[in-house]
TINU-788441 format. One line per 10 residues: number of its first residue (from 1); for each residue z, y, x of N, C-alpha, C. Coordinates in nm, 2 decimals, always signed. Example, Ala and Ser with C-alpha at 12.3 -4.5 7.8 and 13.67 -1.06 7.14 Angstrom:
1	+0.78 -0.57 +1.32 +0.78 -0.45 +1.23 +0.78 -0.33 +1.32; +0.71 -0.22 +1.28 +0.71 -0.11 +1.37 +0.79 +0.00 +1.29
This chain:
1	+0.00 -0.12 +0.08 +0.00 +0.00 +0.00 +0.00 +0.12 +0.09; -0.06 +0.24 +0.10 -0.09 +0.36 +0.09 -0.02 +0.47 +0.07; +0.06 +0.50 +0.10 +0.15 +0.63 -0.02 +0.14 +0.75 +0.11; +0.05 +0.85 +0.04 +0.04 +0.95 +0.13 -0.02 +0.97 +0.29; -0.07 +0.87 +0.25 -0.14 +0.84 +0.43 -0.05 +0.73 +0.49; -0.10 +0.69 +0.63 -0.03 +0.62 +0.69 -0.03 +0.64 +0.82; +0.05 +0.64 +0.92 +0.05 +0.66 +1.07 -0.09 +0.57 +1.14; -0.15 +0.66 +1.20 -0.29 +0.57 +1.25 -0.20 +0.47 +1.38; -0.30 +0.40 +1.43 -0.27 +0.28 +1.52 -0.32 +0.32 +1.67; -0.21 +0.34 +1.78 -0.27 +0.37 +1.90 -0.37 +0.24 +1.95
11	-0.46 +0.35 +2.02 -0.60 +0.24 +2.07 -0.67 +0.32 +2.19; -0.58 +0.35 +2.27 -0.56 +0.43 +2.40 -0.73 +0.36 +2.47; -0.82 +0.50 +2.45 -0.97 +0.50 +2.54 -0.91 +0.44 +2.66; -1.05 +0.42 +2.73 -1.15 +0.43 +2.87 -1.07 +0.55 +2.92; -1.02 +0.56 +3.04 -0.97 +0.70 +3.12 -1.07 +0.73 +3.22; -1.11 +0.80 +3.29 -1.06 +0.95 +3.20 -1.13 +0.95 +3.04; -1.13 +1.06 +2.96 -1.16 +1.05 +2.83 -1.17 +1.24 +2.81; -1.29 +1.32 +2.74 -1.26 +1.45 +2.70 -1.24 +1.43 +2.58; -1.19 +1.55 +2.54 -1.10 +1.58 +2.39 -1.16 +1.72 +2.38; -1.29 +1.72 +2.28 -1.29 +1.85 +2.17 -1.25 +1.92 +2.14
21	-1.17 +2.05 +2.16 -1.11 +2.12 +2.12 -1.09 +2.12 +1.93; -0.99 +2.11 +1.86 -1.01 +2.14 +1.74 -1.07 +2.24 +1.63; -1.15 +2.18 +1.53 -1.27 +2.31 +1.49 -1.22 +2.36 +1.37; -1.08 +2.31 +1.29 -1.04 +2.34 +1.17 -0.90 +2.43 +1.17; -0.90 +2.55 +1.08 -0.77 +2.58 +1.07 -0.67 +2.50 +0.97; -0.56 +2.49 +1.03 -0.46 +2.43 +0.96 -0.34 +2.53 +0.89; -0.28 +2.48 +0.77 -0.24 +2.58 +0.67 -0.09 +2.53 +0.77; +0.04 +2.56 +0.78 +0.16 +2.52 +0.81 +0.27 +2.48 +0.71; +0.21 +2.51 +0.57 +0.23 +2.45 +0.45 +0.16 +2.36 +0.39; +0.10 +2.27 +0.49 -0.02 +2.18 +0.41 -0.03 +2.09 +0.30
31	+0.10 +2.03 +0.30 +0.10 +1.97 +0.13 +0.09 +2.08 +0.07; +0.16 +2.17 +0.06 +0.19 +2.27 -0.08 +0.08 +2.35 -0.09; -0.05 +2.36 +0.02 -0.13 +2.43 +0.02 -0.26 +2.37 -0.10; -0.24 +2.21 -0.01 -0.34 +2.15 -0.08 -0.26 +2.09 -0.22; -0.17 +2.05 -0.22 -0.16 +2.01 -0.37 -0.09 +2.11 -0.49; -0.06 +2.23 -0.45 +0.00 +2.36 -0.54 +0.12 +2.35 -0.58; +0.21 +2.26 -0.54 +0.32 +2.26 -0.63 +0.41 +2.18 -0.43; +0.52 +2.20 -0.45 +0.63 +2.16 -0.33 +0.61 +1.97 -0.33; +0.58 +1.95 -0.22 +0.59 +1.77 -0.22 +0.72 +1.68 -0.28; +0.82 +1.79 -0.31 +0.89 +1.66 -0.30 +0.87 +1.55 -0.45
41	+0.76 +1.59 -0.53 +0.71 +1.51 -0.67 +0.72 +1.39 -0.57; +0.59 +1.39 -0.52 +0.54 +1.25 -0.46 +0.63 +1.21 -0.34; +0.68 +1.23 -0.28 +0.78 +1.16 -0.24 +0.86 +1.09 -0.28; +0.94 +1.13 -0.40 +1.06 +1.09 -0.49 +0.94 +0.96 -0.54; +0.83 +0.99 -0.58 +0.74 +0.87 -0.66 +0.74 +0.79 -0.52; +0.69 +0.82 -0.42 +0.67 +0.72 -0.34 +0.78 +0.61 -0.29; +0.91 +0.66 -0.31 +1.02 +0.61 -0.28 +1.05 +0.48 -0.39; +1.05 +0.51 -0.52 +0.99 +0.46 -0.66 +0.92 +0.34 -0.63; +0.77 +0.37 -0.61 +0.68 +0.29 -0.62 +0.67 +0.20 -0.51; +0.77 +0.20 -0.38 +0.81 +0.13 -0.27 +0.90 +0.03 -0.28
51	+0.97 +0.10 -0.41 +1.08 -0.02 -0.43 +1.18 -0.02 -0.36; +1.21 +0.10 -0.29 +1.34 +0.13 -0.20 +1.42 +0.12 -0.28; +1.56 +0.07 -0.24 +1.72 +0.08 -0.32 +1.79 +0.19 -0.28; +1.77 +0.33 -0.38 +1.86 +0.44 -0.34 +1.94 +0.48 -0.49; +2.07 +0.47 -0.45 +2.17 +0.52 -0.56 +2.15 +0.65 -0.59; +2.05 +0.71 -0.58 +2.04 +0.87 -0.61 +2.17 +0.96 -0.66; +2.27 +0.91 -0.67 +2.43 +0.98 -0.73 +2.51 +0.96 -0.58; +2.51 +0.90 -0.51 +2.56 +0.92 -0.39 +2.48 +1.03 -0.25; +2.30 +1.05 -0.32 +2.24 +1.12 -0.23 +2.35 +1.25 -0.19; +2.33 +1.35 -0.07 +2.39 +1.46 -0.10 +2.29 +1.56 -0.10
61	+2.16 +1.54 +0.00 +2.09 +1.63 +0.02 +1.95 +1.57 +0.04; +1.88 +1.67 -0.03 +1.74 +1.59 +0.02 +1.66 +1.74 +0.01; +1.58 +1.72 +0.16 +1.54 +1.80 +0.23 +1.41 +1.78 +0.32; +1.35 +1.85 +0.40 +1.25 +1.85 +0.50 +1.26 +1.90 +0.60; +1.22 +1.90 +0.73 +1.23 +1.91 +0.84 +1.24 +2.09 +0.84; +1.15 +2.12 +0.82 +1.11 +2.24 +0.79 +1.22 +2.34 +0.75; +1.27 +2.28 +0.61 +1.36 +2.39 +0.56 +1.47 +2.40 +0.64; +1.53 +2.31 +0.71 +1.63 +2.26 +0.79 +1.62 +2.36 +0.93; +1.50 +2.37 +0.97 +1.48 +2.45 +1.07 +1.49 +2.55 +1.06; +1.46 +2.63 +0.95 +1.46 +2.75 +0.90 +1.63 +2.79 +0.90
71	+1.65 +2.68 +0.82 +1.82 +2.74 +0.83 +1.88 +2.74 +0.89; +1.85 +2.60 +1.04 +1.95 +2.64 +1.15 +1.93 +2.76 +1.21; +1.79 +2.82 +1.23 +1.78 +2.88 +1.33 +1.82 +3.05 +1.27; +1.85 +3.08 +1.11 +1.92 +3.16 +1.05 +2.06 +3.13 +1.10; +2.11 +2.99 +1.08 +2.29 +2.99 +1.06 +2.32 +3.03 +1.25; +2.21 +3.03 +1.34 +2.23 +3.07 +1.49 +2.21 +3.20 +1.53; +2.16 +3.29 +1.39 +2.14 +3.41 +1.45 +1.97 +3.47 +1.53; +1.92 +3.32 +1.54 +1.80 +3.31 +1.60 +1.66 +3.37 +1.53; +1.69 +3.39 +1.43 +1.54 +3.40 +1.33 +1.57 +3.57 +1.35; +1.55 +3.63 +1.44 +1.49 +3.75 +1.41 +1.31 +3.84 +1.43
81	+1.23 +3.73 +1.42 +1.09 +3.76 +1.39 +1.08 +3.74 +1.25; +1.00 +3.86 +1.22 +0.92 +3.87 +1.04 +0.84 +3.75 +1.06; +0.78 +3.69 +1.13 +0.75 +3.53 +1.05 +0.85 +3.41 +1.02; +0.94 +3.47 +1.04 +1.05 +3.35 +1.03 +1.09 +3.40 +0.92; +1.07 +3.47 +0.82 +1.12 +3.51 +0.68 +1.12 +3.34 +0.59; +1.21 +3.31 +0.52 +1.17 +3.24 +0.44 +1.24 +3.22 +0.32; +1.26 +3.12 +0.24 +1.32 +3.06 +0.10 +1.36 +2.96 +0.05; +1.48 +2.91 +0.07 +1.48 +2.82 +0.03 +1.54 +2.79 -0.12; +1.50 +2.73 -0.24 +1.53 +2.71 -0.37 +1.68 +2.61 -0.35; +1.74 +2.62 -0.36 +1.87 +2.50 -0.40 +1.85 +2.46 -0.53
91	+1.86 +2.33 -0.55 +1.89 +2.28 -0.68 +1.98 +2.15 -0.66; +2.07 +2.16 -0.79 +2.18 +2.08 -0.81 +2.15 +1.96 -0.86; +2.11 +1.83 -0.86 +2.14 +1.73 -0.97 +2.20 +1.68 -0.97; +2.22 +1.63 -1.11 +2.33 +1.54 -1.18 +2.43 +1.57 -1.09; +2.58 +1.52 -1.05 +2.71 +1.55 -0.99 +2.70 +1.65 -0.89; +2.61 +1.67 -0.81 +2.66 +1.68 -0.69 +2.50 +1.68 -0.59; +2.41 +1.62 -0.60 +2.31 +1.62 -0.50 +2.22 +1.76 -0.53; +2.18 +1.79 -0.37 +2.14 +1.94 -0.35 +1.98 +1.90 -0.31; +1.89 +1.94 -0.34 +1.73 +1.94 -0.33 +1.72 +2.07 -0.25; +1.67 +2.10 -0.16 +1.67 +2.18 -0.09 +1.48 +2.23 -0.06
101	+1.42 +2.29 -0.11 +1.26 +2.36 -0.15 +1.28 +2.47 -0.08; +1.15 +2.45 +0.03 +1.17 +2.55 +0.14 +0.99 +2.61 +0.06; +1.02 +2.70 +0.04 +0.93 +2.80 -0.04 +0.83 +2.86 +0.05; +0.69 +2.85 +0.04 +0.59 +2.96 +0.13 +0.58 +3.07 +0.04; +0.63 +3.17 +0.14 +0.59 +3.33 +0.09 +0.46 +3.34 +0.07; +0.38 +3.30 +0.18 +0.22 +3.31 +0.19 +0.17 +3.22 +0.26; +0.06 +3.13 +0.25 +0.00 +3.05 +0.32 -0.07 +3.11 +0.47; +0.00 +3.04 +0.62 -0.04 +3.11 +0.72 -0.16 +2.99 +0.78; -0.24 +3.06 +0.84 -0.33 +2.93 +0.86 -0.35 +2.94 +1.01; -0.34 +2.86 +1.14 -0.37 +2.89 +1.27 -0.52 +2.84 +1.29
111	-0.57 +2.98 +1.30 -0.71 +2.97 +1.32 -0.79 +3.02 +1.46; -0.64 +3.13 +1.53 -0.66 +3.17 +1.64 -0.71 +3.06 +1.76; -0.62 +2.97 +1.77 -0.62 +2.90 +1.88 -0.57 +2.76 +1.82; -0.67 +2.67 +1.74 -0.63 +2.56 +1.71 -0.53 +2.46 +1.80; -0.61 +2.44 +1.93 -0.57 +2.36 +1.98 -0.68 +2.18 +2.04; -0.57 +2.11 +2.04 -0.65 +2.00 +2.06 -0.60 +1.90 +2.00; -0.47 +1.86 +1.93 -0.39 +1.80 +1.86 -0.43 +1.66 +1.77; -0.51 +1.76 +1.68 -0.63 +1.72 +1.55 -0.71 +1.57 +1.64; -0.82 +1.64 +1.72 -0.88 +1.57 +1.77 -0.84 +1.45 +1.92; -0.72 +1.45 +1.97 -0.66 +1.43 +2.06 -0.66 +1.26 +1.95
121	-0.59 +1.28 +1.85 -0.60 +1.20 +1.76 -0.64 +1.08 +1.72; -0.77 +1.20 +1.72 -0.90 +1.06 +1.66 -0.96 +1.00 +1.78; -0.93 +1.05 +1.93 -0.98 +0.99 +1.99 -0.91 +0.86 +2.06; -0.76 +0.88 +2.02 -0.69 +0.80 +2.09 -0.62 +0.70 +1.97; -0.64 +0.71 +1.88 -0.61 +0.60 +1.78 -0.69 +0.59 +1.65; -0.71 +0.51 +1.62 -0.78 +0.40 +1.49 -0.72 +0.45 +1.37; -0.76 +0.45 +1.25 -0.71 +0.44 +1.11 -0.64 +0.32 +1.06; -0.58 +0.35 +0.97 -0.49 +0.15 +0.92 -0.60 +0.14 +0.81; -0.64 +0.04 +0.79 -0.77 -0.03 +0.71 -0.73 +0.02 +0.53; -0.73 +0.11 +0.48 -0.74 +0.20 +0.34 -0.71 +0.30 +0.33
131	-0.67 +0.37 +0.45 -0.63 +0.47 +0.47 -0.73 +0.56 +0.59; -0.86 +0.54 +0.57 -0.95 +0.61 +0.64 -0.98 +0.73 +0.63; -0.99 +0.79 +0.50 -0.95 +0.93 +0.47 -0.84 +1.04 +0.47; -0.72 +0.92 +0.50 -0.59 +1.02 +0.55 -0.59 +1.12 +0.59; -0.56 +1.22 +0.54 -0.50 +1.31 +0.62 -0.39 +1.35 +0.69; -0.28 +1.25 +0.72 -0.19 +1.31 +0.72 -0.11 +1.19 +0.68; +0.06 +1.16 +0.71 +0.14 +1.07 +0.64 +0.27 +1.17 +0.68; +0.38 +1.11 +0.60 +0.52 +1.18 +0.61 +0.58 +1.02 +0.63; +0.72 +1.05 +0.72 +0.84 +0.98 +0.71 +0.95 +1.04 +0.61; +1.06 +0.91 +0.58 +1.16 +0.96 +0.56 +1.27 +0.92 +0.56
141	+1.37 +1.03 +0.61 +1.47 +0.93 +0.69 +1.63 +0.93 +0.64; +1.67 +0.84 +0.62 +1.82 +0.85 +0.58 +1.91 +0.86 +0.67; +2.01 +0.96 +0.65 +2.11 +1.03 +0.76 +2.20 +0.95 +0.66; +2.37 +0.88 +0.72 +2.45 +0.89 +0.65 +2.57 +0.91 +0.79; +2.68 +1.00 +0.73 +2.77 +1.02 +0.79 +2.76 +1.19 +0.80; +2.89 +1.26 +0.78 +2.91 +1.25 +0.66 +2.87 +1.20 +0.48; +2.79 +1.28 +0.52 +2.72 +1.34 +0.39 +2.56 +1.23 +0.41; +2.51 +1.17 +0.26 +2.41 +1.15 +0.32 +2.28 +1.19 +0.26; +2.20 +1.20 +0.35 +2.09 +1.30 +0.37 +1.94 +1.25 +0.39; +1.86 +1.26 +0.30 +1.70 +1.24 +0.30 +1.65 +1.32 +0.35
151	+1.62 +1.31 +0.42 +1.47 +1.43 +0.53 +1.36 +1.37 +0.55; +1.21 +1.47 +0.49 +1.15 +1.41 +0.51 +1.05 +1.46 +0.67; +0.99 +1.45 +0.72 +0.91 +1.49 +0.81 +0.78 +1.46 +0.86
C-alpha cells in the first residue's frame, strides 16, 4: 500500500556521476500548497487505513516538524527575521490532546537558487514499484515520555 508516497530505494550510480542542477521551484509549504487545506486530514486517514493501534485519548500532541521548529526557535528568542513570522492554530480534542497547525501566511517558493537536492535524488535512487509518481512521502513518529507526541516529518 501507498499512503502519500513512499521513501524511494538507494541504487547508488557508477562513480564518478554529474547531477543537474534542479529546474523546479519548490513551495516550503508543499502539501498545503498542493492540496489547500493543512495535511494533517490525510495523515490521521493514513494512520486509519494502516491499521495502526493508537488510543487517540492518551495522544497529547500531534504536530509536524515544522511547527515545532517555529516554536523552538521563538521559545529561544531566535526567530528574529520577518521570514520566520508564523502561526500556529491549537486545537483541543476530546480530554486533553493538542493538534498543533502551523499556518502559511503566504506561500514562499525557492526559485532563486534551487539547488541539487531534487535531482541528486533521481539519480541516486529508484522508485518502490506503485509509487512512480510520488512526490514526496512523510514519516511519523511516536515520542513517548513524558507526554506522548505524534510528529510528522
Amino acid at each position: 500500500m501507498c499512503m502519500k508516497g513512499s521513501p524511494r530505494i538507494w541504487s547508488p550510480p557508477t562513480v564518478p556521476f554529474n547531477v543537474a542542477p534542479d529546474t523546479r521551484a519548490l513551495a516550503t509549504e508543499h502539501n498545503e500548497y498542493k492540496l489547500g487545506s493543512p495535511m494533517f486530514e490525510s495523515v490521521l486517514a493514513a494512520i486509519d487505513v494502516v491499521g495502526t493501534d493508537v488510543t487517540w485519548p492518551e495522544v497529547d500532541l500531534v504536530t509536524n516538524r515544522r511547527a515545532l521548529r517555529h516554536l523552538y526557535r521563538w521559545l529561544d528568542g531566535a526567530n528574529t527575521n520577518a521570514r520566520d513570522n508564523f502561526r500556529i492554530d491549537i486545537d483541543v480534542l476530546g480530554d486533553g490532546t493538542m493538534l498543533f497547525s502551523e499556518v502559511a501566511r503566504t506561500f514562499q517558493f525557492h526559485d532563486q537558487s534551487p539547488g541539487y537536492g531534487v535531482q541528486f535524488e533521481i539519480e541516486t535512487t529508484d522508485a518502490v514499484p506503485g509509487c512512480e509518481t510520488s512526490k514526496g512521502h512523510h514519516r511519523i513518529v511516536q515520542y513517548v515520555s513524558p507526554h506522548s507526541t505524534f510528529t510528522e516529518f
